[in-house]
Every structure is written in C-alpha cells, then in structure tokens.
N, C-alpha and C positions, 0 to 999 in steps of 0.2 A: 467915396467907395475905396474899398481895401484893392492896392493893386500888388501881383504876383513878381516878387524877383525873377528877370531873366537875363539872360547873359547871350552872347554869340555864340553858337555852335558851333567846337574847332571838331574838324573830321580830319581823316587823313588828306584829303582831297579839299581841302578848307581848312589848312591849320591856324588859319589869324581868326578864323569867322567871319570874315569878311561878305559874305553871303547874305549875313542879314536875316538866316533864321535862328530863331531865339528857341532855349530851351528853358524849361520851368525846374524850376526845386527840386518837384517832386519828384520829375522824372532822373535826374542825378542820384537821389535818396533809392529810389528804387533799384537804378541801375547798380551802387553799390552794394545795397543788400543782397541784390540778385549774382552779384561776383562773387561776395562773402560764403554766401551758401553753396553755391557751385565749389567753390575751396574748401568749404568745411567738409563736403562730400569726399573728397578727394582724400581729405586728412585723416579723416573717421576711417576710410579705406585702406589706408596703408597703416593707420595705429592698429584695426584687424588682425591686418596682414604678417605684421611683429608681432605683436601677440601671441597668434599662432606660430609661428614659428620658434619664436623663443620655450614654449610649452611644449611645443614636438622635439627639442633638441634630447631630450634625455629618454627616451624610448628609439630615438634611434640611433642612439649611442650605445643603448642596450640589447638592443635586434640581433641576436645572432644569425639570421638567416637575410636572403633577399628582401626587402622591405615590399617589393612592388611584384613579386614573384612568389612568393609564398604562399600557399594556399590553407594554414591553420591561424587560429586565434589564438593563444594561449600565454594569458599575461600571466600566470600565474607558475607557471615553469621555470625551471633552472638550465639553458638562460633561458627567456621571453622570447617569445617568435610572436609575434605581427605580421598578418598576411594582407594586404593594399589590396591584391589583384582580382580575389572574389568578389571583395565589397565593392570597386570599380566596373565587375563583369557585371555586377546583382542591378547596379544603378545605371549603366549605362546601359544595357540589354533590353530591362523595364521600362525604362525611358523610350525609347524606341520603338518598341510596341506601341507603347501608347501615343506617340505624335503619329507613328503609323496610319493608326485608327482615328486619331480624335480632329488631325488637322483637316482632312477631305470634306467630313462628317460638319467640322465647326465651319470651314466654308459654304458647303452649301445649304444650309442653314442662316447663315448671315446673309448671303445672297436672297433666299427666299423670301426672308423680312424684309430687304432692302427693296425687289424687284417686281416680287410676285403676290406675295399675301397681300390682302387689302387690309385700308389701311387698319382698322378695327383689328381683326387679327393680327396687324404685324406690332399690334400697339400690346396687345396681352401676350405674344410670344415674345417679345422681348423684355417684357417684364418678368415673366418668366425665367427667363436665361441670364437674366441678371442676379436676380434670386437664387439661383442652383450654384452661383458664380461665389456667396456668399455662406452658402453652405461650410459648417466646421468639417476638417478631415477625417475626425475621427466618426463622424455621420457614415462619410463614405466608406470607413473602413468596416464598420459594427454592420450596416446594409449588405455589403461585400458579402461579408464572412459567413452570415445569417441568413441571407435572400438571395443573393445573386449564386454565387458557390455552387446549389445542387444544382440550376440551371447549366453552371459551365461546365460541369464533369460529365455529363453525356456529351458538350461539344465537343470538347477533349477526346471523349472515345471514339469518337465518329473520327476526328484528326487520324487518331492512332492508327485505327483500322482503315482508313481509303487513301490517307496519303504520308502512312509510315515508310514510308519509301525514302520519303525526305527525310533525312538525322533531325532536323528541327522540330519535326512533329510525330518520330518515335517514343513508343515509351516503352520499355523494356523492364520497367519494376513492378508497373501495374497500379502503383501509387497516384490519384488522381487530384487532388487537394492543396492548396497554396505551392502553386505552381507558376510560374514567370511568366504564364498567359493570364490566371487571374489575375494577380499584380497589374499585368499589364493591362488587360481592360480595366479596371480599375482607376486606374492614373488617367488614361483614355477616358472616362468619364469624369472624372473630378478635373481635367484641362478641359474639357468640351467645351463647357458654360465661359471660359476665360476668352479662347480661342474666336467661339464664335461673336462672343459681345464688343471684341477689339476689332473687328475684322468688319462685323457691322459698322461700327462709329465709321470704319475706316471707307466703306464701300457707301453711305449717306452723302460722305463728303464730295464725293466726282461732281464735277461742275455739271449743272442741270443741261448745260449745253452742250456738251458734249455727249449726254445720252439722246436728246431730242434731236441730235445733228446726226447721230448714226440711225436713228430710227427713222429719221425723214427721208437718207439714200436710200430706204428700202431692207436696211438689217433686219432679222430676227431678234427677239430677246437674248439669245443666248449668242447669236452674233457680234450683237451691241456690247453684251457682259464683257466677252473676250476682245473686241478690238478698242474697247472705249472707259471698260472699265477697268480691268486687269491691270494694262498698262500701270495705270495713273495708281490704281491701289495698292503695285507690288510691294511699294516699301513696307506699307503697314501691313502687309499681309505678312510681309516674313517676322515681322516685329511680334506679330500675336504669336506666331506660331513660336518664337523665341521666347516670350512670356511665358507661355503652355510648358513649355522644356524645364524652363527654369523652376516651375511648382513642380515638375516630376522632379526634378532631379532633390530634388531638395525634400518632398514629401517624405514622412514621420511615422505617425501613426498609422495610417491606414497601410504604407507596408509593412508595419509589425506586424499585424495581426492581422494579416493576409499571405505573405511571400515565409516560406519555408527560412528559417536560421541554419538551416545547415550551408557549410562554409565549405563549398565544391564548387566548382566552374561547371556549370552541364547547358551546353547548346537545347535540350532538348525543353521546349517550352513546355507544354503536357506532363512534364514531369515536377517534383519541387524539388527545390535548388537554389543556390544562391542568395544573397542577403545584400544589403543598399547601407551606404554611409550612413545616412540620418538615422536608418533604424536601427544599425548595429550600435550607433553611439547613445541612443536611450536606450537601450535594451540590457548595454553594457555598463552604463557610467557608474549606478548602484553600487554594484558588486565590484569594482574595477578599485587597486591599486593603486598607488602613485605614480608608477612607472603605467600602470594598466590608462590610467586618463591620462598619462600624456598619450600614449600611443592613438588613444581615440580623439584626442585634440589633432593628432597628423594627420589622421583621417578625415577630419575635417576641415583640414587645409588642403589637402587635395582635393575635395570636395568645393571650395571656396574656387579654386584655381582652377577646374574646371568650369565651373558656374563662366568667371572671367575671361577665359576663353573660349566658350560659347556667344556670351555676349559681345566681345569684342570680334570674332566674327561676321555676327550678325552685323556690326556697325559697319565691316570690310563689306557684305555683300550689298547692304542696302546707299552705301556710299555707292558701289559700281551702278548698281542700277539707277542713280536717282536722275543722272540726263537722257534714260529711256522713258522714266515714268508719265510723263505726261503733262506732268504739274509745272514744267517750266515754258 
C-alpha cells in the first residue's frame, strides 16, 4: 500500500515538532497556494492602484480649477476643468438612499426564510432571491426607466406636496423624472437580492443551540432573533450590507439611464440632479480626449479609494465587534 509523506509539524508553540503531530503534502501544497494567492491579490491591488494614478497624473496637472470642488465637466475647454465633487455627491447620496431602503428590507427577509416560512416556501423564496441576485444591471436599469418611473413620480409628488417643508424632498422646478430618489430605489433593488442572500447564509449559520436554548427559557421568536441571533450574526450582517454598498457605488448602467447628467450638487431627491463615477466615465470615455480619459481615469481612482475605504472599515467595525458576537 502506497503510504503518504509526513513530517512533524513545527508551530510557533512546537518549533522542533516535537509533538508528534504529522502533516501531509498536501496540506503544505495547499497552504502555499493559498499564501500565493492571498499575495497575488494584494499585487493585482496596488499594480491598479499605479496605474490609475500614473493615468490621472496629467489631467491634473491640466485642471485649472479645484479638482474635488468644482462643479463642471469640461475636458474640452481652454484650460480643462474637471469637477470630483458632483460626481462624488451623485454616487455617494444614491448610494445611500439605497442601503437606506434595501438593508432593513434584505434583513427581514433573510430573517423570514431563515425563521418563519416553512420550509417549502423558504426553499422557493430563496431560490428566488438568488435569482434576482443574478439579474444583469442593465435589466434593472431598462425596468426602472420603463415600469418603475411612472409609478415613482406621483410618490415624488406626494413628497413634494406633504413634506416639502423638508429641503430634501422640495422641488421647486416641477421636474419629476431621473431623480436621486429613482436612482436610489433603483440601487435599493438591484442590492436587495445580494443583501438579503448574504445575510440569510449568515443567520442559517447560528448554532441550533443556541436558538432552542432561548426558546426553551420562554423567548419569543423575535426575542430569540435579537438576543440569540443578532449577536452571533452581526459580523456577517454588516458584511452584506458592505457588499450591497459596494454594487452601489460602483453600478453602471442602470445609473445611466436612470439618474439625470446634469452636473449640479442639489440635496433635493425629487428633483434630477447629480451624476455617479461609473456612469459619468461610460457616458464620457467615447467622446473624451486624452487629457479628457485621463481625467475620468481620476475619477475612477477616487472611485477605487473609496470603494477601499469603505471596505476597510467595515473590516475596522466587524473586527470591534467579533468578541461580542457570540461565535466565540
């Protein structure tokens, strides 16, 4: 019989091996593969990262105005003005909206498959919401623009008229159409399906004993949720909801041709307004200049750098939480 090469396993805590437990080939072979790629990752990330900014350097050496304060587009001027600060308000405002809306909605949804539907239902509802999870963008955006749209302009009117009191849901143009609230429903649905299916895996996982151990003191279901599950789920719950963010901020298509191009800052969601990196740099690359794509290459590296610091956050938040969660 064929026998497997093994050696002593040196740990830090066992550096001769002395211990006596053996490891196999394989698992070395994996181990390094699994290092290599972890590093590749890391490499691919920062050759990006130069990239883009070697690309950006000559648009904003050409930028006569504020790069991150300027509020027009116009590569085509003498000199060029590049404006950061709409295309940042267009994508971070939209963005916003929509985890507003999609994370509450994809929780309890995830929750109901996991707690409440039986199980036949929770077996097609999740199949479901995996499915819509897979949907292309430009689905959601052509739906949007087509179907969804006459439904949201009487919501919008109704905003206007009972709680235009608020600056964020006046409108004073009368203009009702690819406006920073459809955008943001919008994004709000096409994150839904992500939200909710991550957040399911994530609420499946809670150790069976620990919801039969709160339901045998006498909890309610929704007692049990919050003292038994939440806990232990938080990390992966904020993960989804990080995931969701991360397809907003970065969606394409569907704010093209949904969210107004005009290149204004306006607080007022009911109104259109506003434009998002990804869409301004398709919209733009065509027609754009040499000077004109680098500037949308910058664009896109703020774009990247946010992304990175969103996610690196999340890794800050769900590190503080992981000795409340439960799991330990």
């Amino acid at each position: 019989m064929a026998t497997t090469s093994q050696e002593p396993t040196t740990t830090p805590n066992d550096p001769e091996g002395i211990s006596g437990v053996t490891v196999r080939r394989g698992d070395r072979t994996f181990l390094g593969l699994s290092t290599g790629a972890g590093l590749l990752v890391l490499v691919v990330m920062a050759a990006i990262a130069v990239f883009l900014v070697w690309k950006a350097i000559p648009s904003i050496q050409a930028d006569s105005a504020n790069f991150f304060t300027e509020g027009q587009w116009l590569p085509d001027s003498d000199p060029p003005v590049f404006g950061i600060a709409v295309l940042l308000f267009g994508t971070l405002w939209t963005s916003i909206i929509a985890l507003t809306i999609a994370v509450p909605i994809g929780y309890g949804i995830a929750l109901f498959i996991a707690f409440y539907a039986q199980r036949r239902l929770a077996s097609t509802l999740a199949f479901v919401v995996d499915l819509l999870a897979a949907v292309p963008s430009i689905i959601f955006g052509l739906w949007g623009l087509y179907n969804f749209m006459p439904y949201v302009v009487p919501f919008s009117q109704w905003l206007s008229e009972y709680l235009g009191f608020i600056p964020i849901f006046a409108n004073s143009q009368e203009l009702w159409t690819k406006s920073i609230l459809m955008a943001g429903l919008v994004l709000a649905i096409m994150i839904l399906p992500t939200v909710s299916a991550i957040s399911r895996e994530v609420f499946v996982q809670v150790p069976r004993m620990h919801v039969e151990a709160a339901l045998a003191l006498g909890a309610t279901r929704w007692e049990m949720i919050r003292m038994a599950v939440f806990p232990f789920s938080r990390p992966g719950m904020i993960s989804a909801a990080m995931l969701g963010l991360g397809r907003a901020l970065g969606e394409t298509i569907a704010v093209a041709l949904i969210l107004s191009a005009a290149f204004e800052i306006n607080w007022a969601i009911t109104e259109p307004g506003g434009n998002s990196f990804a869409a301004n740099i398709a919209l733009k690359w065509g027609e754009a200049g040499d000077v004109g794509r680098s500037a949308l290459i910058a664009s896109g590296l703020v774009l990247f750098f946010i992304t990175l610091i969103v996610n690196m956050s999340a890794r800050w938040v769900i590190a503080r939480r992981k000795e409340f969660s439960g799991a330990n």
